[in-house]
C-alpha positions in Angstrom: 21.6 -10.0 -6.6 18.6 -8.2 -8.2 15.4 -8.0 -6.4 12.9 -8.8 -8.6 9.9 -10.9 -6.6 8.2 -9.5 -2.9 6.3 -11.5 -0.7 4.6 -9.6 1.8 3.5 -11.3 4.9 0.5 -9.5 6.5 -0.5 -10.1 10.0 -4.5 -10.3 9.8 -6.5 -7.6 11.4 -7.9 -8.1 14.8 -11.4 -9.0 16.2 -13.1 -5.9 17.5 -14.8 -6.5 20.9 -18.3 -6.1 21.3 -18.9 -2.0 22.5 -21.7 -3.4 25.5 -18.6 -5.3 26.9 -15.7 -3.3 26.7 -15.0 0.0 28.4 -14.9 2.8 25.3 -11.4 3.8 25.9 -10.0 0.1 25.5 -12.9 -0.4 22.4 -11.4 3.0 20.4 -7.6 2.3 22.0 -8.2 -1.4 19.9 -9.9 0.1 17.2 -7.2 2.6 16.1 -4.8 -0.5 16.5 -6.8 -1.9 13.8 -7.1 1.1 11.6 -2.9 2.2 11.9 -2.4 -1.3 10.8 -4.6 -1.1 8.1 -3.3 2.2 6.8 0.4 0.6 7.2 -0.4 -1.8 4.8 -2.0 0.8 2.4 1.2 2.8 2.8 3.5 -0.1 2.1 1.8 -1.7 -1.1 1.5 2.2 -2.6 5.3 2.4 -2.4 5.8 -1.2 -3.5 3.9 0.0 -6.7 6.1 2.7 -6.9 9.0 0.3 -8.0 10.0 -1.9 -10.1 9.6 -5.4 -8.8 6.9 -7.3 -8.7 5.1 -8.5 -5.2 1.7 -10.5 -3.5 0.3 -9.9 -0.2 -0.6 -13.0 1.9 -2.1 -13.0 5.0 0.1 -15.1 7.6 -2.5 -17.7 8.9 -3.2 -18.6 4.8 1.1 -19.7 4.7 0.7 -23.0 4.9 3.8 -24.1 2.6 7.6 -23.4 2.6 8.3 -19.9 0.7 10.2 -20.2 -2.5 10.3 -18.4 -5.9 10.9 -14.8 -3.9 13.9 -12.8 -3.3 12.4 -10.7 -0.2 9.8 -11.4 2.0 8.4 -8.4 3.7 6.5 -8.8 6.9 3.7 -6.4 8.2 3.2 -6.7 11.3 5.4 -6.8 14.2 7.8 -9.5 15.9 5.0 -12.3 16.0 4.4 -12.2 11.8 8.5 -12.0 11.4 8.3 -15.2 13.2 5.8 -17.0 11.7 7.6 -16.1 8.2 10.8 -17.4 9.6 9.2 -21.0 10.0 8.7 -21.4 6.4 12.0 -19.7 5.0 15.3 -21.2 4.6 18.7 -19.2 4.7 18.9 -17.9 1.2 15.8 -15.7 1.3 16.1 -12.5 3.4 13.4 -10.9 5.5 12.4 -7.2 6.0 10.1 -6.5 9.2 7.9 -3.8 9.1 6.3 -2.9 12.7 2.9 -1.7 11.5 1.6 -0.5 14.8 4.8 0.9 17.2 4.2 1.4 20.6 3.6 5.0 22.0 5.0 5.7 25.4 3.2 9.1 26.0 -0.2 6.6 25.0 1.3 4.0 27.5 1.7 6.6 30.2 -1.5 8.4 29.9 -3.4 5.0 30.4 -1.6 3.2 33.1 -3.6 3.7 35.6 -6.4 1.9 33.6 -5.3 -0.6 30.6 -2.1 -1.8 29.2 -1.6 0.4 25.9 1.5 -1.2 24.7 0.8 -1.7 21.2 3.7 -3.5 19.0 7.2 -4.1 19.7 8.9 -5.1 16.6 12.0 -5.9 18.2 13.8 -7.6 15.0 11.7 -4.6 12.6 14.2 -2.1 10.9 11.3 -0.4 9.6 8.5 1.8 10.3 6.0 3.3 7.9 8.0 6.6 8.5 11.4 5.1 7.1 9.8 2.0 5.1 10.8 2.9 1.2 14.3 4.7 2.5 15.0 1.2 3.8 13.7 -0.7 1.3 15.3 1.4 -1.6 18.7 0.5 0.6 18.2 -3.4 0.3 16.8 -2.8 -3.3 20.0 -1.0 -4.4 22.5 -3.3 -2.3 23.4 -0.9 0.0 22.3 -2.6 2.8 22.9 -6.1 3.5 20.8 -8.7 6.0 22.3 -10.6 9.1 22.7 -13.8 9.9 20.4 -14.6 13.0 20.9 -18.4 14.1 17.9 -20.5 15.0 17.7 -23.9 17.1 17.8 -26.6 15.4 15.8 -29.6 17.8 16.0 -33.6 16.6 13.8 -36.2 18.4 15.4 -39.9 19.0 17.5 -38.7 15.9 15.0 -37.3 14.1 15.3 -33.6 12.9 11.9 -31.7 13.5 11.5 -29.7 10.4 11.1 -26.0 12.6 13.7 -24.0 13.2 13.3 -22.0 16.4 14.4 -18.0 16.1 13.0 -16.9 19.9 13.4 -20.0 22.1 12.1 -23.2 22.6 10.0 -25.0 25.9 10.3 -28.1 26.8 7.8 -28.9 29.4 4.8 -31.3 30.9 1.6 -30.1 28.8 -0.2 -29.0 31.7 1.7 -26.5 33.5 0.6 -27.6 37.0 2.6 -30.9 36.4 6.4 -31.4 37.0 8.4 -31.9 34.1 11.2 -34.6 34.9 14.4 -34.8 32.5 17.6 -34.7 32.3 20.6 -33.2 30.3 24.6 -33.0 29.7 26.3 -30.6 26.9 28.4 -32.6 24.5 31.1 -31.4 21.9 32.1 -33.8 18.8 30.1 -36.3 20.7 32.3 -36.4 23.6 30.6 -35.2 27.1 31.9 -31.2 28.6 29.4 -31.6 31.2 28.1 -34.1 34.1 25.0 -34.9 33.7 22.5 -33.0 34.8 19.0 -34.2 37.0 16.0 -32.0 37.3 12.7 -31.8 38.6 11.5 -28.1 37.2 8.4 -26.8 35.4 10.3 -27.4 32.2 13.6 -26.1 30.2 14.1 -23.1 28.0 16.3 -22.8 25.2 16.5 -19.2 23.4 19.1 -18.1 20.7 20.4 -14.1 20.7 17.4 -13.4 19.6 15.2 -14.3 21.7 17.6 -13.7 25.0 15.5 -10.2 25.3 12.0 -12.3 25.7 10.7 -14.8 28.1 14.5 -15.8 28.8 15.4 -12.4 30.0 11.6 -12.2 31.7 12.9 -15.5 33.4 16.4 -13.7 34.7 18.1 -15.0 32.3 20.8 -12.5 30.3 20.9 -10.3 26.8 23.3 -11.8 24.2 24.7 -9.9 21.3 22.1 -10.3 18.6 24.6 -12.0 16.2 26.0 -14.5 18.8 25.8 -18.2 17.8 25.9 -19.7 21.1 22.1 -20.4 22.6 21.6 -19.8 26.6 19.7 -22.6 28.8 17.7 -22.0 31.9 15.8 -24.8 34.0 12.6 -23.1 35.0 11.9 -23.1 38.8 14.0 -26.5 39.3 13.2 -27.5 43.1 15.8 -30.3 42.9 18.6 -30.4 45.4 21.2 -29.4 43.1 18.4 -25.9 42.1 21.6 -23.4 42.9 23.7 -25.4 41.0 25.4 -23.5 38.4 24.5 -25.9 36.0 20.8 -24.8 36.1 21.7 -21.5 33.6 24.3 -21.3 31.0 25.1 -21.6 27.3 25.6 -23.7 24.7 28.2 -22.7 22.6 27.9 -22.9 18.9 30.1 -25.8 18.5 28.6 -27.9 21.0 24.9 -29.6 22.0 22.5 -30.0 24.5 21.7 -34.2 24.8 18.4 -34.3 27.0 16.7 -37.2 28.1 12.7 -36.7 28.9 11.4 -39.4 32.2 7.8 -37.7 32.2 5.2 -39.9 30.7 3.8 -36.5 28.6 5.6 -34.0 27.3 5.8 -30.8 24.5 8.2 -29.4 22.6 7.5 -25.3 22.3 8.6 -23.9 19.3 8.6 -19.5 19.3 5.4 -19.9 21.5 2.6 -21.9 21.8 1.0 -22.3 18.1 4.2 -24.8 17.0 4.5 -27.6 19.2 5.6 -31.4 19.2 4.7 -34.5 21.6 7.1 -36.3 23.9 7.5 -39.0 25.7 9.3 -41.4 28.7 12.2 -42.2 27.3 12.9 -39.6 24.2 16.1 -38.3 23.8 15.8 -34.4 22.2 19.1 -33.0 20.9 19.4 -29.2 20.6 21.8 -27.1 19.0 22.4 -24.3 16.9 23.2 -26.0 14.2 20.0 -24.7 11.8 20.3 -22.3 8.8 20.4 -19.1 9.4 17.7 -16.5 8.6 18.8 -13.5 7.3 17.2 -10.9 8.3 17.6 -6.8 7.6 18.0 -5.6 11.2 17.8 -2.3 12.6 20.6 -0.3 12.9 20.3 -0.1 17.0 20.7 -3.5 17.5 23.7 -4.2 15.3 25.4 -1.2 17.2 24.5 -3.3 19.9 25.8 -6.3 18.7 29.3 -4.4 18.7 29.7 -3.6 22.6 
């Protein structure tokens, strides 16, 4: 299929501290953040008017409706604006992440001893400014082709929730001081696999492939192949009896679900983070599986080698 119609998906420019209250290395470190970000931009809507397709730039906090009418969306940014895009896209319109800011190590290394320097990850980004148009005339020509990332689909006492989860989801007592009580079993064709399971824990995490790499891995949880379609669950810090069971950490394959049952009088549904997020109750009954469309997404060519091992 021709691409004819760009979105690109800008992440907005940071807040400069004030220079009286920040030390001058961190104030020009974050300023130069803001101006290689800038001049990413620049860079990326000069080539886009290089060819022959025709594109808008939005800022990310200004998408407030589902994205149609496009063929590509481009985000500039890093991971964070990928994954605000892939709340409002569905599986037939593919996603190209440009990581406008990459981290240095020799900058990380020169300032450890005073400030964290790590500037942008862009772990799902195939492109940088330095190889932006060679990918992009690959996917304009055809001679690249997305992949098919799965995302959590969550449903409420039956009801779907209409976000699709590409990192993880939490599942946890709003204030994280407070126990989160709940309980769970993994089902296939509505038939139980599992015992039920009990906890008391500061909550339950739920990532797909994707976002095994994140908090889950932080957590001691395990990298999965990026194109896996199974998700991997970990109860956080259960203090329950049964807390070395193996039934604390595992997966849930692609043709199976999680059935969890929530006995806290609050609770919050966490959806890539903290900015998405739905109210629970005593009593609901949250299914999770990965049964959501699929966001295609051009990946880079690391990870799919990855993928293969």
């Amino acid at each position: 299929m021709a691409m004819k119609k760009l979105l690109l998906l800008l992440k907005p420019f940071a807040v400069s501290p004030q220079p009286s209250q920040t030390h001058p290395q961190v104030l020009h470190f974050l300023n130069n953040r803001n101006k290689v970000h800038h001049d990413s931009i620049n860079f990326c809507q000069e080539i886009l008017q290089k060819k022959s397709v025709e594109w808008k730039a939005v800022h990310r906090n200004d998408l407030t409706q589902p994205i149609n009418d496009v063929d590509l969306v481009v985000t500039i940014g890093g991971d964070g604006t990928l994954l605000q895009a892939s709340h409002f896209i569905d599986d037939k319109i593919p996603v190209l992440g440009v990581n406008s800011d990459p981290t240095r190590i020799d900058e990380v290394e020169k300032f450890s001893g005073e400030f964290d320097a790590t500037r942008s990850t862009g772990h799902l980004c195939a492109a940088t400014v330095e190889n932006f148009e060679q990918v992009l005339d690959g996917i304009l020509e055809g001679r690249i082709a997305p992949s098919e990332l799965t995302r959590v689909m969550i449903s409420v006492n039956a009801q779907r929730l209409s976000t699709y989860a590409l990192n993880d989801i939490l599942v946890a007592h709003p204030c994280p001081a407070s126990l989160s009580r709940f309980s769970f079993r993994i089902t296939k064709e509505g038939q139980p696999c599992s015992p039920p399971v009990n906890c008391r824990s500061s909550g339950l995490r739920v990532s797909t492939a994707a976002g095994s790499t994140a908090a889950m891995l932080s957590a001691g949880g395990f990298p999965m192949p990026i194109l896996s379609r199974d998700l991997q669950y970990m109860v956080r810090e259960p203090i329950s009896p049964t807390a070395v069971s193996d039934s604390m950490h595992g997966l849930i394959k692609h043709d199976e679900k999680m059935n969890a049952t929530w006995t806290c009088r609050k609770g919050v549904i966490y959806i890539d983070g903290s900015h998405i997020n739905y109210t629970i109750q005593d009593g609901d009954i949250i299914e999770i599986s990965s049964k959501a469309p699929s966001l295609n997404v051009f990946l880079p060519h690391y990870l799919l080698q990855l993928g293969k091992m």
